[in-house]
C-alpha positions as CSV (number, residue, x, y, z in Angstrom):
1,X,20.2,51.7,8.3
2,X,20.2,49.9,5.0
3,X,17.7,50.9,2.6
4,X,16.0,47.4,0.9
5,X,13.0,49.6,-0.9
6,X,13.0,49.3,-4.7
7,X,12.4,47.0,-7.3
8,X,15.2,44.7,-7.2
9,X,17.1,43.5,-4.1
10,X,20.8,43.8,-4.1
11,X,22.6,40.4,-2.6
12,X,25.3,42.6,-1.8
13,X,24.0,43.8,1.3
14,X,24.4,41.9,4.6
15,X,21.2,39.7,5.8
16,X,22.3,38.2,8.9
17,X,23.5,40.3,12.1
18,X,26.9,39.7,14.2
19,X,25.3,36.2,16.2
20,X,24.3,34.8,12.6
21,X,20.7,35.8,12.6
22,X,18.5,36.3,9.7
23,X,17.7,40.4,10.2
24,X,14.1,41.4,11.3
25,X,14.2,43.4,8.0
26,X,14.4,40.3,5.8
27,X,10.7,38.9,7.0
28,X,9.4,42.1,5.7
29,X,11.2,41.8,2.4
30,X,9.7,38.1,2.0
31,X,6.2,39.2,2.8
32,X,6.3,42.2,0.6
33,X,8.1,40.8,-2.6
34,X,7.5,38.6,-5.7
35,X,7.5,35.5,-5.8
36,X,10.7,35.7,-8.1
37,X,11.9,38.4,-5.5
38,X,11.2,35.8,-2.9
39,X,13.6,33.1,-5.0
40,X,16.4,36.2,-4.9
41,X,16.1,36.5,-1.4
42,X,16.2,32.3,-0.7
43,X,19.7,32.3,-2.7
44,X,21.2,35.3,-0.9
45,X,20.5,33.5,2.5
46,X,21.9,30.0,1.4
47,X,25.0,32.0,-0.1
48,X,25.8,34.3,2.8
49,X,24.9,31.2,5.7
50,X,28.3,29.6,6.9
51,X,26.9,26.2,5.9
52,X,25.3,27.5,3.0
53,X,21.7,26.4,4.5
54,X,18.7,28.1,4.7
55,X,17.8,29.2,7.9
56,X,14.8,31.1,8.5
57,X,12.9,30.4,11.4
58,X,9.6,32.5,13.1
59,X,11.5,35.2,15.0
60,X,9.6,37.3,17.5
61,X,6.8,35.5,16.3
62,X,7.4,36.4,13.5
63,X,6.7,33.6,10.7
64,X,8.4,33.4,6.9
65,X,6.2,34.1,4.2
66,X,7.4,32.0,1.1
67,X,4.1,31.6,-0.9
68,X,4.6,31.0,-4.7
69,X,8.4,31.3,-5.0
70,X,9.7,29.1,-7.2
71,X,12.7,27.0,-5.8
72,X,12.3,24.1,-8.4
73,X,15.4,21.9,-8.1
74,X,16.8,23.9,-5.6
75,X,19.3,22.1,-2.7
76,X,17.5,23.1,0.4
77,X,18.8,20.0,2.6
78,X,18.5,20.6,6.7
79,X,16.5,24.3,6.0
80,X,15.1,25.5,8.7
81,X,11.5,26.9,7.8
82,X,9.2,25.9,11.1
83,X,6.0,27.5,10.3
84,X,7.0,28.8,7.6
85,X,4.1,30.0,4.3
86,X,4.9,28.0,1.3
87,X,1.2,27.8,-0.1
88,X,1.5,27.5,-3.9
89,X,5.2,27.6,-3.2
90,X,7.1,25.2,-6.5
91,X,9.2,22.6,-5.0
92,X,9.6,19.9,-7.8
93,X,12.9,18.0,-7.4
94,X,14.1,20.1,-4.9
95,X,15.9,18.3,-2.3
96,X,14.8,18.9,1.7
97,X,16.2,16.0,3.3
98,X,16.3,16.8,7.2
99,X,14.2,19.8,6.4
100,X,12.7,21.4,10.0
101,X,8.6,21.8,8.1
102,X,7.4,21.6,11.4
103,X,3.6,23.1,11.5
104,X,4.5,24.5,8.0
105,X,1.8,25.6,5.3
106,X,2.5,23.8,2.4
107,X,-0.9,23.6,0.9
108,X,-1.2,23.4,-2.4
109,X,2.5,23.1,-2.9
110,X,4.0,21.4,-6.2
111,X,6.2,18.8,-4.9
112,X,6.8,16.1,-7.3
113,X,9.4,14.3,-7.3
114,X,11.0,16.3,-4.1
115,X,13.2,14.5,-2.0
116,X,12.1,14.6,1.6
117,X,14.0,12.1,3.4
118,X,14.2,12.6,7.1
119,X,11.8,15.7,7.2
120,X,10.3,16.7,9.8
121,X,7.0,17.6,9.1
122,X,5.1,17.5,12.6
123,X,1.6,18.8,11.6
124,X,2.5,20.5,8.9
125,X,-0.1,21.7,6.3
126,X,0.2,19.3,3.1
127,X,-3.4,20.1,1.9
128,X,-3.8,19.6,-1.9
129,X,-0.3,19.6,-2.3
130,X,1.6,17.6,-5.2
131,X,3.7,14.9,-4.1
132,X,3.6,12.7,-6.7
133,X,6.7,10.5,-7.0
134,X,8.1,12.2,-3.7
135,X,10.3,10.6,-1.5
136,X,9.1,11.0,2.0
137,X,11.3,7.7,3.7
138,X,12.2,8.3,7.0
139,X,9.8,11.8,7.0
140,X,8.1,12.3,10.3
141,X,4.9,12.8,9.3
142,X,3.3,12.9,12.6
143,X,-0.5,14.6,12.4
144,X,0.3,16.4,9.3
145,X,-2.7,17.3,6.9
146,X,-2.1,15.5,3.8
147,X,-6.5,15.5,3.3
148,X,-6.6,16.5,-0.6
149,X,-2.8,15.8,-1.4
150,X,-1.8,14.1,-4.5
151,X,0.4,11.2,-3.2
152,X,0.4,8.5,-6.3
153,X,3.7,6.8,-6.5
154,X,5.2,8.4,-3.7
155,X,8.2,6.7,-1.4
156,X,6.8,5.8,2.2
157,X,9.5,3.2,3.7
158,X,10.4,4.1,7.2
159,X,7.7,7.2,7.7
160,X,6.0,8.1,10.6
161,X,2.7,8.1,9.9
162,X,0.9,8.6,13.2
163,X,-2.5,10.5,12.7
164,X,-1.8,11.9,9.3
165,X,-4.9,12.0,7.5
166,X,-4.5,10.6,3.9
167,X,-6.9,8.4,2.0
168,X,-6.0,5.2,0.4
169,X,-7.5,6.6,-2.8
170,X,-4.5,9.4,-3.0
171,X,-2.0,7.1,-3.6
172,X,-3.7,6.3,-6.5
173,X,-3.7,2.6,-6.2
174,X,0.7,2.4,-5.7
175,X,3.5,3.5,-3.8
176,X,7.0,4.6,-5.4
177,X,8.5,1.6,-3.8
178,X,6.5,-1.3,-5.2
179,X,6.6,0.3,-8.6
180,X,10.0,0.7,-8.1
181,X,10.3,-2.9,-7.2
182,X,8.2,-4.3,-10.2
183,X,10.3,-2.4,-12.5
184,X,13.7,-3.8,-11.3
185,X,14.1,-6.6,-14.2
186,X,17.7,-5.7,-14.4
187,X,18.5,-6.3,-11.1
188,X,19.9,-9.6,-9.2
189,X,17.0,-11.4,-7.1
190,X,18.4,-10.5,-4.0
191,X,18.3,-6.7,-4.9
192,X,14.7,-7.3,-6.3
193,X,13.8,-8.7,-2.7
194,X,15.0,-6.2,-0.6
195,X,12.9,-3.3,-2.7
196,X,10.1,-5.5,-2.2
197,X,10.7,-5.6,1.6
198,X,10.7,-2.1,1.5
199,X,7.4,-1.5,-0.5
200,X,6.1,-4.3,2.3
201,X,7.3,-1.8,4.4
202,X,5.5,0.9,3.1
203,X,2.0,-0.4,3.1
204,X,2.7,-1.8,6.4
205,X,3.1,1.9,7.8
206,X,-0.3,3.1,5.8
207,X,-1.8,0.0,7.3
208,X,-1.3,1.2,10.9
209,X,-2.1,4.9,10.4
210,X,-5.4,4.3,8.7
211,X,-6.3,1.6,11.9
212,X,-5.7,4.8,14.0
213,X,-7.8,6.8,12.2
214,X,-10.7,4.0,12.0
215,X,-10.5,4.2,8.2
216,X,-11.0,0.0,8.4
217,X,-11.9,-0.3,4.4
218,X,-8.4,1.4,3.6
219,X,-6.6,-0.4,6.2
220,X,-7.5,-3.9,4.8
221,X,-6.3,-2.1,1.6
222,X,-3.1,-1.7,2.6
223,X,-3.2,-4.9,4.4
224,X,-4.0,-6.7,1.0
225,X,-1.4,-5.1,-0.6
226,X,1.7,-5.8,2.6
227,X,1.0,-9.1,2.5
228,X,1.7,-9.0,-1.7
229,X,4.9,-7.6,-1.4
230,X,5.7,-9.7,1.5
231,X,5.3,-12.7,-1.3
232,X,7.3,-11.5,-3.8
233,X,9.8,-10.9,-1.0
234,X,10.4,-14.5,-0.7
235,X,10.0,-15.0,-4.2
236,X,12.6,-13.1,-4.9
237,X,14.7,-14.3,-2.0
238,X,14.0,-17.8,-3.5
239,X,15.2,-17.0,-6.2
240,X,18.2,-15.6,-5.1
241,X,19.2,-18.9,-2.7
242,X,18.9,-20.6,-5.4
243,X,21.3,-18.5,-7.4
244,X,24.0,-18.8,-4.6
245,X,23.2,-22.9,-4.1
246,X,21.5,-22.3,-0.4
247,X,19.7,-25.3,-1.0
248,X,17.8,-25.2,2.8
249,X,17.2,-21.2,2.3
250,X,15.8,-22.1,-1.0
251,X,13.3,-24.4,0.5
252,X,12.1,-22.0,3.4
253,X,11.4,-19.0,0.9
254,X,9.6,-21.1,-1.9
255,X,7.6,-22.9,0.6
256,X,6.3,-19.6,2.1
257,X,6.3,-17.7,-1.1
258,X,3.8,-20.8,-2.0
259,X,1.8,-20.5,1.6
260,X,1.3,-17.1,1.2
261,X,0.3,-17.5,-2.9
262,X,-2.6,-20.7,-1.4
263,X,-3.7,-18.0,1.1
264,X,-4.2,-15.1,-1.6
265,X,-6.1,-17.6,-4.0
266,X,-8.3,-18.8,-1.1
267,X,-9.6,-15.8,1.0
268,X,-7.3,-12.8,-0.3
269,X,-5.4,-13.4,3.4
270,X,-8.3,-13.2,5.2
271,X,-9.6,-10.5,3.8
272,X,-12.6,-11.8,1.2
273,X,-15.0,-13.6,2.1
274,X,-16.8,-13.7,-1.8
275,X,-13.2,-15.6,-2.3
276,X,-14.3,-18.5,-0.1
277,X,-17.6,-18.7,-0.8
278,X,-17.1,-18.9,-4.8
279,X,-14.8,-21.7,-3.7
280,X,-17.4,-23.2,-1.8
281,X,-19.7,-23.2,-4.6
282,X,-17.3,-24.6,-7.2
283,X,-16.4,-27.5,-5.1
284,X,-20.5,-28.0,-5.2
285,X,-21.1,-27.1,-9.0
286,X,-18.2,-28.1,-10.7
287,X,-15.2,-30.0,-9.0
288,X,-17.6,-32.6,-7.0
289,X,-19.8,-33.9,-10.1
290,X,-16.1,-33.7,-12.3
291,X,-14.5,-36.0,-9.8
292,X,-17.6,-38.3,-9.9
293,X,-17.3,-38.6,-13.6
294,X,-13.6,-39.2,-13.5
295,X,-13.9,-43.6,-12.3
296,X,-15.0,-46.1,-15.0
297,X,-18.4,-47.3,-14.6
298,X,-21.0,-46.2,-12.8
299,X,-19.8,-43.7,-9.4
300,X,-22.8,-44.1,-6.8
301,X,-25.2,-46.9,-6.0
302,X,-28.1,-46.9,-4.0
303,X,-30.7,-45.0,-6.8
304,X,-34.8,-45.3,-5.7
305,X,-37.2,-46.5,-8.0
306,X,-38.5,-42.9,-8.1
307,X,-34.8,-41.7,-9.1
308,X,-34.9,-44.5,-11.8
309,X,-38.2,-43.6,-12.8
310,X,-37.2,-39.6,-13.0
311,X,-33.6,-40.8,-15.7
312,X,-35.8,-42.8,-18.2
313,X,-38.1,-40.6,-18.4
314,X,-35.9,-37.2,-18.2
315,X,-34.9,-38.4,-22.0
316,X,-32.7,-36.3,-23.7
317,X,-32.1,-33.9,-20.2
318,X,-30.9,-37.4,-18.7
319,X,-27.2,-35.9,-18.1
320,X,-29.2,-32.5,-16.8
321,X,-30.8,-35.1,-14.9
322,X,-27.6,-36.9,-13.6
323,X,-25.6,-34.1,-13.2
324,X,-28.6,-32.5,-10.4
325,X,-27.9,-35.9,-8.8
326,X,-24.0,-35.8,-8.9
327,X,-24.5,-31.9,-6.8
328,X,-26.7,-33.1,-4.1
329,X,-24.5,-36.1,-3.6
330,X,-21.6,-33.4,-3.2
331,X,-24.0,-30.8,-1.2
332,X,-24.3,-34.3,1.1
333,X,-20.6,-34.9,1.1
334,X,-19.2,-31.2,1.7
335,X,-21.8,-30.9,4.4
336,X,-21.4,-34.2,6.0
337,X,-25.0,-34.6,6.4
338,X,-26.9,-38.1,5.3
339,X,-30.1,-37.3,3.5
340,X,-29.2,-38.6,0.3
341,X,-29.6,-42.2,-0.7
342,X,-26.7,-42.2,-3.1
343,X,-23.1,-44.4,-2.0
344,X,-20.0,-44.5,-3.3
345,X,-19.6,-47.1,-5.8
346,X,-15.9,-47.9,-5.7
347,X,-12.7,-47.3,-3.9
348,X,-12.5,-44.1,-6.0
349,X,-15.2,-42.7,-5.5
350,X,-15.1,-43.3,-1.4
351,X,-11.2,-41.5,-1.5
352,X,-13.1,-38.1,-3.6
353,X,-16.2,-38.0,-1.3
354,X,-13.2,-37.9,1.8
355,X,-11.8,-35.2,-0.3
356,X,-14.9,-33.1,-0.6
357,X,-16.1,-34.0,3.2
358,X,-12.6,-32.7,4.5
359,X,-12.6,-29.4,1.7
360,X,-16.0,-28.8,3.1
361,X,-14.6,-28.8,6.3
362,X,-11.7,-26.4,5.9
363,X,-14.2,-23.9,4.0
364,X,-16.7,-23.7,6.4
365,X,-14.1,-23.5,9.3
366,X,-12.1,-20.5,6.8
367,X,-15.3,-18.8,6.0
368,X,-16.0,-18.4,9.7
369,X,-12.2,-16.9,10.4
370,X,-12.4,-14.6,7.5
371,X,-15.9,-13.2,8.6
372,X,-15.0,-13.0,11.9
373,X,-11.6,-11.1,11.2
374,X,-14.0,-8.6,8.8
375,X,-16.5,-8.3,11.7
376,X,-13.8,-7.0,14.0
377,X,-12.0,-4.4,11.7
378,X,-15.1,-3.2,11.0
């Protein structure tokens, strides 16, 4: 039998037997060495494999033990490490697209800027792991354990997120696509839209998975943020039917890139109900009395002797005075109710007290949508 004891391992000696099998003998090597003996033993494997893969799957029950190595930048597309130990393993840049992580311990792992498309990573151990600027499309991500992991700026488009738990906070406010997508300035509009409709993509899929774990706050997060991208989708694809003369395309995308910019201003898309209250109250404090003082001559007739009495002798607080009278005529008006005195004076003024009656109206019917749709994700 080959002797593997020393210090050093020599590459020279054969590590897979006559069907192609990683030996028994190299588990025990991996368990035993450095973590620099550990990155010896990875490249041996990948240069002696027919496809020049690494292959190292739990044999006998047998699992690989990769803690610590350091495998930064390394090409480690389609590996095969199913439960394999890669705690405090160093991963930055390497590439693992298709990589077989399945139940995997990858906690604390550095994996910035790795490229995981197409990984399987079925409940695999992510724990405090660094995946900053990772790319993680198309990952299956299904139950993994990503509870600590540093995730800000990381590519999500087309993962399965089904039961992961992650926090909206570990994202750190972005993911790599909408950054991506913001940063685009060189780019044709059309090319701008589609990373847009991926980043919409992205928060669409963290949307889902934090519904299914009942993280509601973080869901309408993410919600917030889909329906964002999903603007700047058809701003961008506005722009771009423009650019080509698509006259009729130009007109659908700018009139629901301006919808969806009405529906952020007024209620954050359902989301905020502060939104529509604060426009509530500056149709009351400020836009009603500004409209009343907007026809010549006087706006309202219909002032008591008492109301009269109040202005001559209110003397240098008569605007104060006439202002107080202006907001309840527009707390009467928004609320359609009739306990003021006070009519329109003019034609004007009858057209702006329709406006406030009907903005009233909306609010009230929006503030009721938006706090039922808050009621029921919560």
């Amino acid at each position: 039998m080959t002797d593997y004891t020393g210090s050093a391992f020599d590459q020279r000696h054969g590590l897979y037997d006559g069907n192609g099998h990683v030996l028994p003998v190299v588990y025990e090597l991996l368990e035993n060495a450095s973590p620099d003996g550990k990155a010896e033993i990875v490249c041996a494997l990948i240069d002696q494999h027919s496809e020049n893969r690494l292959v190292l799957p739990k044999r006998k029950g047998r699992s690989t033990y990769l803690d610590s190595v350091v495998l930064k930048g390394f090409h480690l597309a389609g590996a095969e490490l199913r439960g394999a130990t890669l705690t405090e393993a160093n991963l930055e840049n390497a590439t693992l697209d298709g990589a077989h992580l399945e139940g995997a311990f990858l906690n604390e792992a550095r994996l910035k800027g790795a490229s995981l498309r197409g990984a399987h990573l079925l409940r695999a151990n992510l724990d405090s792991a660094q995946l900053q600027q990772a790319h993680l499309e198309h990952a299956d991500l299904t139950e993994a354990w990503l509870w600590g992991a540093r995730l800000g700026r990381a590519f999500l488009a087309g993962a399965r997120l089904d039961r992961t738990t992650v926090r909206w906070a570990q994202f750190d406010g972005t993911i790599g696509e909408e950054l991506e997508a913001k940063k685009g300035s060189s780019l044709c509009a059309s090319e701008r839209a589609e990373l847009f409709r991926r980043a919409q993509e992205g928060y669409l899929i963290l949307k889902r998975n934090f519904d299914g774990l009942g993280l509601y706050k973080d869901a309408r997060r993410a919600y917030r943020r889909e329906r964002r991208m999903e603007k700047h989708e058809t701003y961008w694809s506005y722009r771009g039917a423009l650019a080509l003369n698509d006259h009729l395309g130009a007109l659908k995308n700018g009139l629901q890139a301006l919808t969806d910019q009405i529906a952020e201003l007024l209620c954050d898309y359902g989301e905020s109900v502060f939104r529509v209250v604060a426009w509530a109250v500056a149709l009351l404090l400020v836009v009603g009395p500004v409209l009343l003082c907007l026809p010549p001559g006087p706006a309202l007739t219909g002032w008591t002797d008492v109301q009269e009495a109040a202005y001559r002798h209110a003397s240098c607080w008569r605007w104060f005075y006439v202002y107080s009278q202006f907001v309840l005529y527009s707390l009467d008006t928004l609320t359609t109710a009739k306990f003021s005195s006070l009519e329109p004076a003019t034609d004007a003024v009858r057209f702006m007290s329709g406006f406030l009656s009907v903005a009233g109206i909306f609010l009230a019917g929006l503030l009721g949508f938006v706090a039922g749709n808050r009621i029921r994700r919560s």
